[in-house]
mmCIF file as Biopython writes it, N, C-alpha, C and O atoms, coordinates in Angstrom:
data_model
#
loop_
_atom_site.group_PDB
_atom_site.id
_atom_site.type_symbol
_atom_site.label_atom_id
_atom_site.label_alt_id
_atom_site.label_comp_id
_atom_site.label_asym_id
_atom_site.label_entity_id
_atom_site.label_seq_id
_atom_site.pdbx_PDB_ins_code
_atom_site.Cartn_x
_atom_site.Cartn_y
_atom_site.Cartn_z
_atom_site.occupancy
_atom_site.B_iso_or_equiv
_atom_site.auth_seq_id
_atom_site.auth_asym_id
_atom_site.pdbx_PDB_model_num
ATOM 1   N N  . UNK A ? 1  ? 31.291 1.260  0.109   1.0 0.0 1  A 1 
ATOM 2   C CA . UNK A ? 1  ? 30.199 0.915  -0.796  1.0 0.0 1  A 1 
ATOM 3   C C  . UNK A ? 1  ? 30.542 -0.423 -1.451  1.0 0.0 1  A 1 
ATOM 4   O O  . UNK A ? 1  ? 31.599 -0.612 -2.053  1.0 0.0 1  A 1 
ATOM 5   N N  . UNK A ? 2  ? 29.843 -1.090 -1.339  1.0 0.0 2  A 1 
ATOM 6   C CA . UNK A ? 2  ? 29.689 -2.628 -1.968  1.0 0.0 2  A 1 
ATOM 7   C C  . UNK A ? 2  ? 29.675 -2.918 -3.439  1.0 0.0 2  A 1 
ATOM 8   O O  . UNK A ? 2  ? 28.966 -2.162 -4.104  1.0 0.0 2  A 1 
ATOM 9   N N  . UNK A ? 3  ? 30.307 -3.846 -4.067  1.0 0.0 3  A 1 
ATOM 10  C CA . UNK A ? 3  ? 30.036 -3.458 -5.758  1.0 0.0 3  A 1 
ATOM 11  C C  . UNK A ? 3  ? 28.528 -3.741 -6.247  1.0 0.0 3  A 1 
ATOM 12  O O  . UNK A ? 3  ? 28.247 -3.469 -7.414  1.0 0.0 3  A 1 
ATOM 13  N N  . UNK A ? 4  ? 27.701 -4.196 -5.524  1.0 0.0 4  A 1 
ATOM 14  C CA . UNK A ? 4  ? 26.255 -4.282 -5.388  1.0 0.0 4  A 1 
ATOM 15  C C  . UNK A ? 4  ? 25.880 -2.565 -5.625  1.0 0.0 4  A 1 
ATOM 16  O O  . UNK A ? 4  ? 25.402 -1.947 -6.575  1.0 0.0 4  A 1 
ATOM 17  N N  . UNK A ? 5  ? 26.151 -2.337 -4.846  1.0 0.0 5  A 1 
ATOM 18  C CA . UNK A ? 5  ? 25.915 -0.468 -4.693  1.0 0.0 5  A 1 
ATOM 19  C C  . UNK A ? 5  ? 26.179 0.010  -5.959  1.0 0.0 5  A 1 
ATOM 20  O O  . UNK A ? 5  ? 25.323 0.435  -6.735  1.0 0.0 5  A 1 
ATOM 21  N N  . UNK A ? 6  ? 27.754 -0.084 -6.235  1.0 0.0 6  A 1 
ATOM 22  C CA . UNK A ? 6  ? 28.030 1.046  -7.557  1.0 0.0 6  A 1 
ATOM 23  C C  . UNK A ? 6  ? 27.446 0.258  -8.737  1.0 0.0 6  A 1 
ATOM 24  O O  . UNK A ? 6  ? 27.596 0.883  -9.787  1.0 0.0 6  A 1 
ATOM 25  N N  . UNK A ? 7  ? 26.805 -0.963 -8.896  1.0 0.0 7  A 1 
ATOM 26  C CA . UNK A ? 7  ? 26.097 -1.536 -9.676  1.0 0.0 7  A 1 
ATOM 27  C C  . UNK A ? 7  ? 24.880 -0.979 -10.084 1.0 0.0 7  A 1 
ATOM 28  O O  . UNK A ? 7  ? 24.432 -0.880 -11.226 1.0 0.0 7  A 1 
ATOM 29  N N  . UNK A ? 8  ? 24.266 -0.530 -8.727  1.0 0.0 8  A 1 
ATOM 30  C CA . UNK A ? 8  ? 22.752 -0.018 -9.137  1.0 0.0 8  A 1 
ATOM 31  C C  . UNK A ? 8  ? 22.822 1.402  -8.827  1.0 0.0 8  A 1 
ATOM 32  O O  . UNK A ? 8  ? 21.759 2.021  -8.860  1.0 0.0 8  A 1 
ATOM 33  N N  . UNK A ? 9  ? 24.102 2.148  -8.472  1.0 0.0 9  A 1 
ATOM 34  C CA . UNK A ? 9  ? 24.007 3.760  -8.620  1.0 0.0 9  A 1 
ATOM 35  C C  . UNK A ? 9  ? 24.606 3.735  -10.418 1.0 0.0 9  A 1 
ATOM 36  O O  . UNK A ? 9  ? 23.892 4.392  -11.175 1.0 0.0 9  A 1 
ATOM 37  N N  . UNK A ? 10 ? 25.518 3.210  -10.900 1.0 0.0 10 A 1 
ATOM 38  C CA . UNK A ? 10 ? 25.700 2.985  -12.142 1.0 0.0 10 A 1 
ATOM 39  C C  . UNK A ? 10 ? 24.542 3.134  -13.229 1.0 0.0 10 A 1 
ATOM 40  O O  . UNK A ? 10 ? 24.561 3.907  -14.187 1.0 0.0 10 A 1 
ATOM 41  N N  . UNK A ? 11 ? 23.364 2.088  -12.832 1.0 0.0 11 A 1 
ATOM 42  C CA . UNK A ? 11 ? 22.519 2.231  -13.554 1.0 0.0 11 A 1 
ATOM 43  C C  . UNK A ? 11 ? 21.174 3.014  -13.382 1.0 0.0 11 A 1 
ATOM 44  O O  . UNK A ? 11 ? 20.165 2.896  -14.078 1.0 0.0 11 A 1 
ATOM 45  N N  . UNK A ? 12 ? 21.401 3.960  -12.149 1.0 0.0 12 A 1 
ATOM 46  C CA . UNK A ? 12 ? 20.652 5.166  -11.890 1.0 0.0 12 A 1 
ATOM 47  C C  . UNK A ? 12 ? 20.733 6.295  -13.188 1.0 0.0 12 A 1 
ATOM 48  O O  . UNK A ? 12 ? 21.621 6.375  -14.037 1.0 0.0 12 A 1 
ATOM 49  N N  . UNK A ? 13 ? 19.654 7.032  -13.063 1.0 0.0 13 A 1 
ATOM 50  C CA . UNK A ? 13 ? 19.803 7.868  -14.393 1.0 0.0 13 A 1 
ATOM 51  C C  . UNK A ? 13 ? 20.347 9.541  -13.063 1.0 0.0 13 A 1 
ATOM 52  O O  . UNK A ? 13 ? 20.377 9.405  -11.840 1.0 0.0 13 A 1 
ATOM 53  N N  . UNK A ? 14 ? 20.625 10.657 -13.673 1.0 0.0 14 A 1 
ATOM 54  C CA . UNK A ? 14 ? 21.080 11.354 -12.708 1.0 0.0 14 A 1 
ATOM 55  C C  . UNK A ? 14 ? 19.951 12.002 -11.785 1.0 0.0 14 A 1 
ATOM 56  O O  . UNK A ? 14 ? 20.252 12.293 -10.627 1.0 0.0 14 A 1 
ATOM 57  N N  . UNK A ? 15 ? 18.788 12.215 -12.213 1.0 0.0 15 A 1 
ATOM 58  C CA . UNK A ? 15 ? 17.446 12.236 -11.671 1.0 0.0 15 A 1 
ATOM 59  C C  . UNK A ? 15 ? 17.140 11.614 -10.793 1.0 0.0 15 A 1 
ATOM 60  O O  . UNK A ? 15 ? 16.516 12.078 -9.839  1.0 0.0 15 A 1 
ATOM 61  N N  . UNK A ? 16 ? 17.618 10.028 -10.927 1.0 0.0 16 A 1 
ATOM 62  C CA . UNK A ? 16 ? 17.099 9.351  -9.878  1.0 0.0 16 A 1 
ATOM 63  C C  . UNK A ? 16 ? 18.245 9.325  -8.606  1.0 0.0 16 A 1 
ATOM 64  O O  . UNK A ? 16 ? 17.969 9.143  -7.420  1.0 0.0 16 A 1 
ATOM 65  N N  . UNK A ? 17 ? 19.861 9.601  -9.289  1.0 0.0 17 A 1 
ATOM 66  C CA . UNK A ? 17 ? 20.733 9.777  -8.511  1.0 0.0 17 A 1 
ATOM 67  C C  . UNK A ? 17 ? 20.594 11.004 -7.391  1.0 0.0 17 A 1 
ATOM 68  O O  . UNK A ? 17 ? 21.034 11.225 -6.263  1.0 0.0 17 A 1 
ATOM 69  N N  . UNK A ? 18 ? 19.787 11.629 -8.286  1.0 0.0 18 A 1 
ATOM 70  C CA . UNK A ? 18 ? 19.669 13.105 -7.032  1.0 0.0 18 A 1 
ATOM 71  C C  . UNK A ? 18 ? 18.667 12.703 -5.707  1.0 0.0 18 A 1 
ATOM 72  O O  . UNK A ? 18 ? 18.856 12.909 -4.508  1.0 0.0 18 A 1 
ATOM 73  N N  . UNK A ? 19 ? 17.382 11.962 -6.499  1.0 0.0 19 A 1 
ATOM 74  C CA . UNK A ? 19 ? 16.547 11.881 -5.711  1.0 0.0 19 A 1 
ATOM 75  C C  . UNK A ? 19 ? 16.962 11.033 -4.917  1.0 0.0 19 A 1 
ATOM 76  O O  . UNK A ? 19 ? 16.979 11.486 -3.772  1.0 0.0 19 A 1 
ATOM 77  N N  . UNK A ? 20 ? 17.327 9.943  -4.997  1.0 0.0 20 A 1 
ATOM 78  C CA . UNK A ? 20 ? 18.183 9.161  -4.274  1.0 0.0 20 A 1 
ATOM 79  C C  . UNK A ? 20 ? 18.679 9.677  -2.795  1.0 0.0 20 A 1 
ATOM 80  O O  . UNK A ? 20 ? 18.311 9.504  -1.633  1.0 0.0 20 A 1 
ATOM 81  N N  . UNK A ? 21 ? 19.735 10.417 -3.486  1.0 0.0 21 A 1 
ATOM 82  C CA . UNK A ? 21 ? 20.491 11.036 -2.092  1.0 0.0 21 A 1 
ATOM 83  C C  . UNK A ? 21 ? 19.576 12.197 -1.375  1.0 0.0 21 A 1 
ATOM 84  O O  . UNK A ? 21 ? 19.869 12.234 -0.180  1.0 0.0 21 A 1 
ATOM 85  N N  . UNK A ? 22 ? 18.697 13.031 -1.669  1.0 0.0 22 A 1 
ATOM 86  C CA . UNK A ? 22 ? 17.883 13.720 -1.471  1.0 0.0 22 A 1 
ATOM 87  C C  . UNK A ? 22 ? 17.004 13.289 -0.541  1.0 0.0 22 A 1 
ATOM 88  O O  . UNK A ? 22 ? 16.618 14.128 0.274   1.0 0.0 22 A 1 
ATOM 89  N N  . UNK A ? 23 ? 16.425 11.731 -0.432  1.0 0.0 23 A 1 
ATOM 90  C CA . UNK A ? 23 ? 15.901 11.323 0.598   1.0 0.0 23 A 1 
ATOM 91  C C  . UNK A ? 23 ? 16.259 10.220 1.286   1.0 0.0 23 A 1 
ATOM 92  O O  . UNK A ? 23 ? 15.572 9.496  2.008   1.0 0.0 23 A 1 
ATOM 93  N N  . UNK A ? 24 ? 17.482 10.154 0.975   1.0 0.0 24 A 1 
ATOM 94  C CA . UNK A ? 24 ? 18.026 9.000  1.579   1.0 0.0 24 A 1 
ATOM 95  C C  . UNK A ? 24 ? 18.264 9.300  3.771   1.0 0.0 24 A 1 
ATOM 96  O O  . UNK A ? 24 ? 18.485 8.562  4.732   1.0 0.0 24 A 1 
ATOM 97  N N  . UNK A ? 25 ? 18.047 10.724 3.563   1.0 0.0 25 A 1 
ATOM 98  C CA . UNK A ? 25 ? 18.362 11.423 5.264   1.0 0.0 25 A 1 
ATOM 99  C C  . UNK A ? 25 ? 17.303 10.819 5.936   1.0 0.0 25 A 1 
ATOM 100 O O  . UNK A ? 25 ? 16.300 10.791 5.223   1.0 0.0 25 A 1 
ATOM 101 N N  . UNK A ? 26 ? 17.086 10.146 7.435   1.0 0.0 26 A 1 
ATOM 102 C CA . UNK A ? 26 ? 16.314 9.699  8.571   1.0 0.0 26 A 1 
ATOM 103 C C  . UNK A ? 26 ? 15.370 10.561 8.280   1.0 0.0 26 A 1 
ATOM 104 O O  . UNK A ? 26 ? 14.551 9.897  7.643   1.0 0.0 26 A 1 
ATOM 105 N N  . UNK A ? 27 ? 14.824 12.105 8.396   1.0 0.0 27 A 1 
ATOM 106 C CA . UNK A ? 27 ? 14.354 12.539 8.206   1.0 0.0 27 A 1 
ATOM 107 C C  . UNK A ? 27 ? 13.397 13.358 6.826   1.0 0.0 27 A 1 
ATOM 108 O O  . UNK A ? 27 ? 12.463 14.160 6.823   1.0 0.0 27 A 1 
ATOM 109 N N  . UNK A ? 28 ? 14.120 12.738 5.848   1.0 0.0 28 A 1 
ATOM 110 C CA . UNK A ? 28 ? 13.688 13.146 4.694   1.0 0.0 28 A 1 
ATOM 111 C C  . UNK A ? 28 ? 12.327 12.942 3.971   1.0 0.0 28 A 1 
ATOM 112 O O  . UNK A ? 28 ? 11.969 11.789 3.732   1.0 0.0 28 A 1 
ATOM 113 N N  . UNK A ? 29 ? 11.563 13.974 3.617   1.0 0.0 29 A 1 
ATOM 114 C CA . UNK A ? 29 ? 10.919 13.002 2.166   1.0 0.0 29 A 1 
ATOM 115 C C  . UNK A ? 29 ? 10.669 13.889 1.284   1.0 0.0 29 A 1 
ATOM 116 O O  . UNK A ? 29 ? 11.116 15.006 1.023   1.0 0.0 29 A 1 
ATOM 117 N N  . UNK A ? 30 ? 9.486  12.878 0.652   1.0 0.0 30 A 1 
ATOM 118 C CA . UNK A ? 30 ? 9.308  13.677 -0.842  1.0 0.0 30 A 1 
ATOM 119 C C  . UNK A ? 30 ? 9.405  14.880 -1.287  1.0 0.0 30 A 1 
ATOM 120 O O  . UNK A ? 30 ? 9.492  14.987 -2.510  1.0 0.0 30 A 1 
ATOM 121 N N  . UNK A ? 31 ? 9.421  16.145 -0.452  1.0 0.0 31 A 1 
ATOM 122 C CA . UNK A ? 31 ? 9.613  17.590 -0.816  1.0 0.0 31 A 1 
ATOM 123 C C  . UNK A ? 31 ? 10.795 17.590 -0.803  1.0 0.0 31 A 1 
ATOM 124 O O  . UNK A ? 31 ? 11.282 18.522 -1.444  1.0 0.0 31 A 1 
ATOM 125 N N  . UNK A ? 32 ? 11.487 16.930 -0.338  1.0 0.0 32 A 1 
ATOM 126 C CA . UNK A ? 32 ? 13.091 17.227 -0.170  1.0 0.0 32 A 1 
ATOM 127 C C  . UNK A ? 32 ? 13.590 17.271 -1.814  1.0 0.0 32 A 1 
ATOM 128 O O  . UNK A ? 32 ? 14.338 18.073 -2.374  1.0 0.0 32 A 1 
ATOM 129 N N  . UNK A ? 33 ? 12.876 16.093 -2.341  1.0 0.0 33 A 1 
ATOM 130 C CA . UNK A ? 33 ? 13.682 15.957 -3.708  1.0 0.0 33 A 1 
ATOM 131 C C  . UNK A ? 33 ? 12.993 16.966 -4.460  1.0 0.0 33 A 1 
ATOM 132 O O  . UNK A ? 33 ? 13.371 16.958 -5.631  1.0 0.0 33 A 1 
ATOM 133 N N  . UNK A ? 34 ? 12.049 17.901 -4.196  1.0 0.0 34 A 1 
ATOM 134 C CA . UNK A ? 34 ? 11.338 18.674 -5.898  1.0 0.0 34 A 1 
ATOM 135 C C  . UNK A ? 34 ? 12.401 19.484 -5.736  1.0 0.0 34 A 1 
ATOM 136 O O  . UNK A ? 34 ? 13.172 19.848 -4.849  1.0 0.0 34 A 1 
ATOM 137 N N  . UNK A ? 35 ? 12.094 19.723 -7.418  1.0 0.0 35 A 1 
ATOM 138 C CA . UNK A ? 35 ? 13.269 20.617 -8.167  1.0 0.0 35 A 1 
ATOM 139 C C  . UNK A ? 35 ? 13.496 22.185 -7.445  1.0 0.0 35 A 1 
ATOM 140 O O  . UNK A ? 35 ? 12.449 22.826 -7.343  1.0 0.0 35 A 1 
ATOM 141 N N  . UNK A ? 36 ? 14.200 22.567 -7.159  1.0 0.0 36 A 1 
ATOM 142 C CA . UNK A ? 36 ? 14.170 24.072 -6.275  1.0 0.0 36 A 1 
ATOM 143 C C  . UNK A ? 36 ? 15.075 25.213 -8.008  1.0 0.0 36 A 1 
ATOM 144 O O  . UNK A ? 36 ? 15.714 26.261 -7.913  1.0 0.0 36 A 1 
ATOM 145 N N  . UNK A ? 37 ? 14.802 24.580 -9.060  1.0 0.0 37 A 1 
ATOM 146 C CA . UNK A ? 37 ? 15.002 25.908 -9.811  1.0 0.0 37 A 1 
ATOM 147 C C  . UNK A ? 37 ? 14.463 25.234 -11.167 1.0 0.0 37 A 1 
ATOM 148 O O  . UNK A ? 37 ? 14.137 24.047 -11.171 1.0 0.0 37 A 1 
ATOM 149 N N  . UNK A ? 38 ? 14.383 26.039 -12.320 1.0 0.0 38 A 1 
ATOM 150 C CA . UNK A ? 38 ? 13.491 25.902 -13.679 1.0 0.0 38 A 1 
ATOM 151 C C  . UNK A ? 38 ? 14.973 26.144 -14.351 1.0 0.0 38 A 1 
ATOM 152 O O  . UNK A ? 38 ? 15.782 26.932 -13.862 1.0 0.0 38 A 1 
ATOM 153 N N  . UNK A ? 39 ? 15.190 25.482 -15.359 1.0 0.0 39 A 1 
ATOM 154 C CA . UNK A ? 39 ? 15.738 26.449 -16.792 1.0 0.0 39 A 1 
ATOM 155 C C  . UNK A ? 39 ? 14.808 26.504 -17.952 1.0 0.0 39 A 1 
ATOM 156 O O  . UNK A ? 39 ? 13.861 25.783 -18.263 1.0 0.0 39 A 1 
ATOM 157 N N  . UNK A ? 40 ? 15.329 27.546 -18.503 1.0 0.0 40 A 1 
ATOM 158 C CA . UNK A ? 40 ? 14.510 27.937 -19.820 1.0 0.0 40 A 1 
ATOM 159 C C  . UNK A ? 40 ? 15.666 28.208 -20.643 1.0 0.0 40 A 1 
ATOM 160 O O  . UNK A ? 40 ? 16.773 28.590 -20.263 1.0 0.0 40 A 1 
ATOM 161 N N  . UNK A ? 41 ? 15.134 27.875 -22.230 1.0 0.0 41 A 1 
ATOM 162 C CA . UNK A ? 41 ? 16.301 27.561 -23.086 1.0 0.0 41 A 1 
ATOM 163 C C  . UNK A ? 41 ? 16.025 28.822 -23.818 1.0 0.0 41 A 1 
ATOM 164 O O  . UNK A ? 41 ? 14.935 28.829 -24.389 1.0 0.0 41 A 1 
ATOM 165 N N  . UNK A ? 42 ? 16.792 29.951 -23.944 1.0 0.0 42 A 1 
ATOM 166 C CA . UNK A ? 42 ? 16.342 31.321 -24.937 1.0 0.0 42 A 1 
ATOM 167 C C  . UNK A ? 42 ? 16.695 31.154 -26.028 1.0 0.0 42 A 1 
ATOM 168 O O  . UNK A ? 42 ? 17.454 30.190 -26.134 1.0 0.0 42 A 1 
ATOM 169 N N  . UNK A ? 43 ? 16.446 31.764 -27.083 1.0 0.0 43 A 1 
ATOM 170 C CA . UNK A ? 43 ? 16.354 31.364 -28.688 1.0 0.0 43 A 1 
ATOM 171 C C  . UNK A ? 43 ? 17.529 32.190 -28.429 1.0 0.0 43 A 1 
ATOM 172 O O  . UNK A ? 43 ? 17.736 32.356 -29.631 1.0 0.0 43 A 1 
ATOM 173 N N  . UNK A ? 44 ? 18.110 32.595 -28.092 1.0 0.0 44 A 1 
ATOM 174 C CA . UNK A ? 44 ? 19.623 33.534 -28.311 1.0 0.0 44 A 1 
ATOM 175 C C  . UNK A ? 44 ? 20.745 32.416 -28.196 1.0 0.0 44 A 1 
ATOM 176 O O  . UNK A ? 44 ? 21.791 32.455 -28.844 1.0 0.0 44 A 1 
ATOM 177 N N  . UNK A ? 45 ? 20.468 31.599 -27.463 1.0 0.0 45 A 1 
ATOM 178 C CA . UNK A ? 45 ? 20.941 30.749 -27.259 1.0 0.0 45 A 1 
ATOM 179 C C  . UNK A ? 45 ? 21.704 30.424 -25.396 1.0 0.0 45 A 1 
ATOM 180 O O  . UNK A ? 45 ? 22.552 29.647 -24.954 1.0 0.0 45 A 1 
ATOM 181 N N  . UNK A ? 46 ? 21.107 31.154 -24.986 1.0 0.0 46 A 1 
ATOM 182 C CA . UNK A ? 46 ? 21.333 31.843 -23.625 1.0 0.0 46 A 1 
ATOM 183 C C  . UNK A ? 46 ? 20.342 30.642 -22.844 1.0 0.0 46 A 1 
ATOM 184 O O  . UNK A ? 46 ? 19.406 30.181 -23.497 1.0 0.0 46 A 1 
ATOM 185 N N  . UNK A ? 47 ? 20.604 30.106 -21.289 1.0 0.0 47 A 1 
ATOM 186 C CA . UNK A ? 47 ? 20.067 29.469 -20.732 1.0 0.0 47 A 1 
ATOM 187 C C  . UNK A ? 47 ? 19.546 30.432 -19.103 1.0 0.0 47 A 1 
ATOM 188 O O  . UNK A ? 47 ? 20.270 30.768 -18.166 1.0 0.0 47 A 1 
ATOM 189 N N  . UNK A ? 48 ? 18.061 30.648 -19.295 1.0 0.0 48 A 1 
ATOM 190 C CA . UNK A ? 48 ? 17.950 31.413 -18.287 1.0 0.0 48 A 1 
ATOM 191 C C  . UNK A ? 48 ? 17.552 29.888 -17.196 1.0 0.0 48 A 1 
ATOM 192 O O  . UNK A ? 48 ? 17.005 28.806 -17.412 1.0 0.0 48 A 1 
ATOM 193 N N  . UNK A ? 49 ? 18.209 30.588 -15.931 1.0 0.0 49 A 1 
ATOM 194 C CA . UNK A ? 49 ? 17.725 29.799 -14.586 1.0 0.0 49 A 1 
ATOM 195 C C  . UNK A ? 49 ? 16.743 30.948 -13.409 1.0 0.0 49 A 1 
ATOM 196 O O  . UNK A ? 49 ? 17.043 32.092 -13.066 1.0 0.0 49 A 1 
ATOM 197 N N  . UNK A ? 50 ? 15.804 30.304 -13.103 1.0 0.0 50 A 1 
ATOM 198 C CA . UNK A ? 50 ? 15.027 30.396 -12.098 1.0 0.0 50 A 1 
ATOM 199 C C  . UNK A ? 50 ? 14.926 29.983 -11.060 1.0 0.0 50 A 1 
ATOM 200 O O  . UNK A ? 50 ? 15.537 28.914 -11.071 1.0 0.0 50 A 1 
ATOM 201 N N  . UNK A ? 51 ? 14.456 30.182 -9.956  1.0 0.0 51 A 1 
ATOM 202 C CA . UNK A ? 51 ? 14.139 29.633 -8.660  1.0 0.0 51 A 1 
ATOM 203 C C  . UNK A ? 51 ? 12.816 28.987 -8.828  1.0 0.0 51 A 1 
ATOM 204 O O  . UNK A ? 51 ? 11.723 29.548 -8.907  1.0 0.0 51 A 1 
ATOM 205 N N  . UNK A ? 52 ? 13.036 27.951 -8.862  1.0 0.0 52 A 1 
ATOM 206 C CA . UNK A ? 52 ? 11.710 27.572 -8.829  1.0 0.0 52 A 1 
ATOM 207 C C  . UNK A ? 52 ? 9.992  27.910 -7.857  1.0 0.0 52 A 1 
ATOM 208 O O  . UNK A ? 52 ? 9.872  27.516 -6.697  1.0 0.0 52 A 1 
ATOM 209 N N  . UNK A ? 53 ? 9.255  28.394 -8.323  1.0 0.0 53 A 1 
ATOM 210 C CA . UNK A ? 53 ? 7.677  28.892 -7.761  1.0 0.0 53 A 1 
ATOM 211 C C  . UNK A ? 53 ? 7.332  28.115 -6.292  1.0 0.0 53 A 1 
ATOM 212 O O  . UNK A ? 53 ? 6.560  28.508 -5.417  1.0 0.0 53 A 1 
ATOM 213 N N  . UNK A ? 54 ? 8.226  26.785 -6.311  1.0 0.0 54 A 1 
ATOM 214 C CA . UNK A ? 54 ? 7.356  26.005 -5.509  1.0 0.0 54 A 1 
ATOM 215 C C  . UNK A ? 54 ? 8.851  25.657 -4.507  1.0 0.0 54 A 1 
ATOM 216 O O  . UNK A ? 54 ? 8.711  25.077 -3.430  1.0 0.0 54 A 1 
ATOM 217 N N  . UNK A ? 55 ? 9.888  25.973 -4.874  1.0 0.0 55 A 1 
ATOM 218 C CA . UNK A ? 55 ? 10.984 25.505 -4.503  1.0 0.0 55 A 1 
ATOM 219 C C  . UNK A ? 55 ? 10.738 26.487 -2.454  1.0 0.0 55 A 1 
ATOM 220 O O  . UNK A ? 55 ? 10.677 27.702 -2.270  1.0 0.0 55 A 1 
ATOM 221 N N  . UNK A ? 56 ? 10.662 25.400 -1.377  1.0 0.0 56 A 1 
ATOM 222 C CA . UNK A ? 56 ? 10.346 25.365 -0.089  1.0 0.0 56 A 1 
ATOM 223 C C  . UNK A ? 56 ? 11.587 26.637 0.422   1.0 0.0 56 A 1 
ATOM 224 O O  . UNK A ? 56 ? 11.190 27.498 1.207   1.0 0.0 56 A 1 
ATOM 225 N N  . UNK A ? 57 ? 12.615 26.671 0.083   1.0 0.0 57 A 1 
ATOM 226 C CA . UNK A ? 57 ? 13.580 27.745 0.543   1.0 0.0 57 A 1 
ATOM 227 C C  . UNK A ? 57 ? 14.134 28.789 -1.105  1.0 0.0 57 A 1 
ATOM 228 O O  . UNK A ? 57 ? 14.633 28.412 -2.166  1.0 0.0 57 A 1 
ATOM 229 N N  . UNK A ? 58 ? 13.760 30.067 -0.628  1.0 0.0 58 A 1 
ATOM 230 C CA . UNK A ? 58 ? 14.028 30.634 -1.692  1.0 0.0 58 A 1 
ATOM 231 C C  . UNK A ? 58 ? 15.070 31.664 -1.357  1.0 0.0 58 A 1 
ATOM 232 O O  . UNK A ? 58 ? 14.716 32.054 -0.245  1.0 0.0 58 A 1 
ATOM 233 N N  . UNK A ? 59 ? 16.303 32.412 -1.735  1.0 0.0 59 A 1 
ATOM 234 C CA . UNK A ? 59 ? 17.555 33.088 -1.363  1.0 0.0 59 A 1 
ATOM 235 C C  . UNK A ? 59 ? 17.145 34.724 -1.715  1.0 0.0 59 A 1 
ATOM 236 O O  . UNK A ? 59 ? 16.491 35.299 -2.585  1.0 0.0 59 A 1 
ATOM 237 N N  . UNK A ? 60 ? 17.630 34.962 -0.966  1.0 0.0 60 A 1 
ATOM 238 C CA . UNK A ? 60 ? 17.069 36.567 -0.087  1.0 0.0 60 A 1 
ATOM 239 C C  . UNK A ? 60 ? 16.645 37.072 0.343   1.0 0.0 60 A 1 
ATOM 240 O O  . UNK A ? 60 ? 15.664 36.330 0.399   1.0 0.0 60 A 1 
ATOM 241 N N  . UNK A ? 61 ? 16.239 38.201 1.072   1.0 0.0 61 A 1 
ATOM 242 C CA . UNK A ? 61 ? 16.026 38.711 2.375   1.0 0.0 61 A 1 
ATOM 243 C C  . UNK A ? 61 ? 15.233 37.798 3.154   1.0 0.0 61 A 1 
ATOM 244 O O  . UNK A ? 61 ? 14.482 37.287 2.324   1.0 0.0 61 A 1 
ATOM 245 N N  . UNK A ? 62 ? 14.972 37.296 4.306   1.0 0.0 62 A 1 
ATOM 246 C CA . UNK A ? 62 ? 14.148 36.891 5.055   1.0 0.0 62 A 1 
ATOM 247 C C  . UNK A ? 62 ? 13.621 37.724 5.678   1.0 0.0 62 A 1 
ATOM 248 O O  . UNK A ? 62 ? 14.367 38.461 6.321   1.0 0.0 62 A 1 
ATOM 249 N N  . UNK A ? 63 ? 12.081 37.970 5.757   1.0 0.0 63 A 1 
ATOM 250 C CA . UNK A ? 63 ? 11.459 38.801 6.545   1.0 0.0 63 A 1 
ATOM 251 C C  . UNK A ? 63 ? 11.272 38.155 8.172   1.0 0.0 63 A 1 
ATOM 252 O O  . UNK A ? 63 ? 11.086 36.970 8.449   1.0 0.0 63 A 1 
ATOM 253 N N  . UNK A ? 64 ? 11.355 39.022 8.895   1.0 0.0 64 A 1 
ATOM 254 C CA . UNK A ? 64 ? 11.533 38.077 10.566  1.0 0.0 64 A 1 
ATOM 255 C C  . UNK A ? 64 ? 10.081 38.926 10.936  1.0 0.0 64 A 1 
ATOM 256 O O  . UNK A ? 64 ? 9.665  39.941 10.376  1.0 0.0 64 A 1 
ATOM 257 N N  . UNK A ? 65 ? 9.539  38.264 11.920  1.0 0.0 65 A 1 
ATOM 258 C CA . UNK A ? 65 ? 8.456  38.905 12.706  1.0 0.0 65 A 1 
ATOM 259 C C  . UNK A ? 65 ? 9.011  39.330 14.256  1.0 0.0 65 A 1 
ATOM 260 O O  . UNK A ? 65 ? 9.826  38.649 14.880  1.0 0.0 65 A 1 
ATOM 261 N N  . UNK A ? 66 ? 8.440  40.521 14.723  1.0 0.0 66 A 1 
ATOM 262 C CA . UNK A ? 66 ? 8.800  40.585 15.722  1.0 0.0 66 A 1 
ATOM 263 C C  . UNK A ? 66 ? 9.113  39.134 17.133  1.0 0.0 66 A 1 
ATOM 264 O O  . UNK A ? 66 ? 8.523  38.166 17.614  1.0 0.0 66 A 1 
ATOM 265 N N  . UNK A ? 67 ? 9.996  39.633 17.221  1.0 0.0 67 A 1 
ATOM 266 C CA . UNK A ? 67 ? 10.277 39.009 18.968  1.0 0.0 67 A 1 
ATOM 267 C C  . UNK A ? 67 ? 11.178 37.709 18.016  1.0 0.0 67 A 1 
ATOM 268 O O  . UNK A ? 67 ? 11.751 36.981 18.827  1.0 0.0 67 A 1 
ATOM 269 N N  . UNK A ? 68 ? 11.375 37.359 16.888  1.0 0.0 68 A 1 
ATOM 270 C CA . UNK A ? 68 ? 12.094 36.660 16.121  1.0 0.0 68 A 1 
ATOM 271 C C  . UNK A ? 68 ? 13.607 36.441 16.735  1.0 0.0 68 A 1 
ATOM 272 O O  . UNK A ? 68 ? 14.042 37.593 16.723  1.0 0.0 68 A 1 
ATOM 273 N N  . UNK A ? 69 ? 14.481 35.738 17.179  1.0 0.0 69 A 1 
ATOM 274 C CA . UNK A ? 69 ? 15.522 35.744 16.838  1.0 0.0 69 A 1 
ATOM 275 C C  . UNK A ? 69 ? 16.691 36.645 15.607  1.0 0.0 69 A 1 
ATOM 276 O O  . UNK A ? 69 ? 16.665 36.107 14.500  1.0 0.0 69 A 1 
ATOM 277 N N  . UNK A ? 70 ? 17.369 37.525 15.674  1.0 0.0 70 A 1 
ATOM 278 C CA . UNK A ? 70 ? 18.196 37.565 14.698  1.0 0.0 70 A 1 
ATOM 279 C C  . UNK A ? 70 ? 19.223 37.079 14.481  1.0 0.0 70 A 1 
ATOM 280 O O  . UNK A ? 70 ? 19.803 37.309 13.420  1.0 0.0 70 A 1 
#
């Protein structure tokens, strides 16, 4: 990396650092970077996390349709 580079990842905010690398792949785009989870701040003082509603891959069970690969 060039000091050109760590110049302007330096002055990336971390948002843009994510998105950044997020579509930086040959194949990438804009869905790649949305957020895939929510936090919510609880008055307990507790930080709940979510999966985000819209987030493209979500973790657990996958339902397969027949003749599917397992």
């Amino acid at each position: 990396m060039s000091t050109d580079d760590h110049a302007h990842a330096d002055a990336m905010s971390p948002d843009d650092k994510r998105h950044d690398q997020l579509t930086r792949a040959p194949k990438s785009d804009e869905s790649d970077a949305a957020p895939r989870i929510t936090t919510e701040q609880r008055p307990d003082g507790a930080t709940r996390i979510d999966v985000a509603d819209t987030a493209a891959v979500r973790p657990g069970r996958v339902e397969r349709n027949a003749g599917d690969p397992a």
